[in-house]
N, C-alpha and C positions, 0 to 999 in steps of 0.2 A: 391821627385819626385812623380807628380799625377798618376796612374793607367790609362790606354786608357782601356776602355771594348771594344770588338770588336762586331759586333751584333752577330757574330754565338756565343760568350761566353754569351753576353744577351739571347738567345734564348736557352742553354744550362742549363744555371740558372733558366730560367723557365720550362722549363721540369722537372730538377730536384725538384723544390719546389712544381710541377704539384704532381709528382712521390710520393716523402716522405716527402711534407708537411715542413713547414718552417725550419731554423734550430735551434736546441733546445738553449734558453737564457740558458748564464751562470749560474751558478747556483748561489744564493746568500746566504753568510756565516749565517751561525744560529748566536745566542747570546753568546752559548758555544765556538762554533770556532772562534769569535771574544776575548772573555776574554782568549781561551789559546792562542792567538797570542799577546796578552798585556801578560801573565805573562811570555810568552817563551821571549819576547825583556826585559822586564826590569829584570827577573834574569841573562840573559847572558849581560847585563849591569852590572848587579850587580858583579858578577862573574869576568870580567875583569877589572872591576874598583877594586874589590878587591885584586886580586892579581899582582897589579900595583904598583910603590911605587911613590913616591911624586910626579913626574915630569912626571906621566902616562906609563911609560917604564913598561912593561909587562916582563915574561921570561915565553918561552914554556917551559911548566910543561914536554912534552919529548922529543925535542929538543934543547932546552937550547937557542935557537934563541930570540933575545932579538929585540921587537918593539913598538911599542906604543897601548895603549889596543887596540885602534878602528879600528889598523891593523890585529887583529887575533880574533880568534873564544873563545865561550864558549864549549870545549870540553866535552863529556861526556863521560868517562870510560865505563858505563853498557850505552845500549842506551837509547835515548830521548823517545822509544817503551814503554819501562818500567814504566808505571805511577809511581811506586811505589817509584823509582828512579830520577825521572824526575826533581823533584828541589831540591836535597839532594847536600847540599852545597860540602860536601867531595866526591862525584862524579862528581861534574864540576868544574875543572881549564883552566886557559890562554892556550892556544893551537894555533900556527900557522896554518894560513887558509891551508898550503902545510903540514903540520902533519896531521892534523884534516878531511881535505877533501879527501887529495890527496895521503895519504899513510898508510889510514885504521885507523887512531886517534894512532897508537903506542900501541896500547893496553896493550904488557906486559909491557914496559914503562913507563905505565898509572899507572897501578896498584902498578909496586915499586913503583914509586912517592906518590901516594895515603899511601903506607905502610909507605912512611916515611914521610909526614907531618902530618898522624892523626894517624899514633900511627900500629902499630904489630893488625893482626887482622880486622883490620877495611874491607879492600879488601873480606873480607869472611863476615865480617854484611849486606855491600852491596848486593853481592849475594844472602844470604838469604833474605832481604828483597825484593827484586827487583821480585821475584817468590809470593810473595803475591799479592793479586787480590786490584787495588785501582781504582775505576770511582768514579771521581769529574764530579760536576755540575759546571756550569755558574758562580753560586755564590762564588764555593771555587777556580776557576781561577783567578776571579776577587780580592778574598781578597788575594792571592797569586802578582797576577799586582799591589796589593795596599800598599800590604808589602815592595816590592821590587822597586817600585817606590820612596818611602818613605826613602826607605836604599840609592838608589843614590841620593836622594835627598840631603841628611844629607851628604854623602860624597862631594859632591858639595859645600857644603857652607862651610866644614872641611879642603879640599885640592883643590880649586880654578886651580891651576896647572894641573891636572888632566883632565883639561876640556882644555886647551891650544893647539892650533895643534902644 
């Protein structure tokens, strides 16, 4: 449905652009916020392709909800905040978009699950690492998108199935 302007909203609109001058263009993504946006998609690719089994079925890591990966999220136990954490494969599992989104990620949950697929301890490596200071450049997003691009790649050509709706 087209828009009717009406002339007092045209005359309205010029006042205001009169007033506070045009309105500011979007901004456009730098080179770094474009490579963390390639390695944030191809880890949480990688991530639900991984812990998918043959035929792409997924299970939330704390709900136990079983769907296909490209129904649910790459959850992250400590957040996506935490550079430090941020693509540490034993901090992200399969997560339903309603666990993940919609009911805080499960957190404690999170973290048994975490104790029992890598091991007594691991939930307390995370945390201290995650409190360490990490800024990446452009370049270490990029070879992060290039890693992980590479890994679903190879899964692709390994389990064909996986890519089937």
């Amino acid at each position: 449905m087209s828009e009717v302007i009406t002339a007092q909203q045209a005359r309205d609109a010029e006042v205001r652009e009169a007033l506070f001058g045009k309105k500011p263009e979007k901004s456009k993504k730098t080179d770094r916020q474009k490579a963390k946006a390639a390695a944030d998609k191809w880890f949480s690719m990688f991530i639900r392709l991984r812990d998918s089994d043959e035929n792409g079925i997924a299970t939330c890591v704390t709900s136990g909800r079983r769907m296909h990966w490209r129904q649910g999220d790459c959850g992250h136990w400590i957040s996506r905040a935490k550079e430090a954490t941020r693509y540490d494969e034993r901090n992200a599992h399969f997560q339903s978009k309603q666990s993940n989104r919609f009911q805080g990620g499960h957190f404690l949950e999170h973290e048994r699950a975490i104790e029992r697929i890598h091991g007594a301890g691991t939930a307390q490596i995370l945390k201290d690492k995650a409190l360490t200071l990490c800024k990446r450049t452009a370049s270490d997003y990029q070879f992060i998108a290039d890693t992980y691009r590479s890994r679903v790649e190879r899964i692709k050509e390994e389990s064909p199935n996986k890519f089937k709706p």
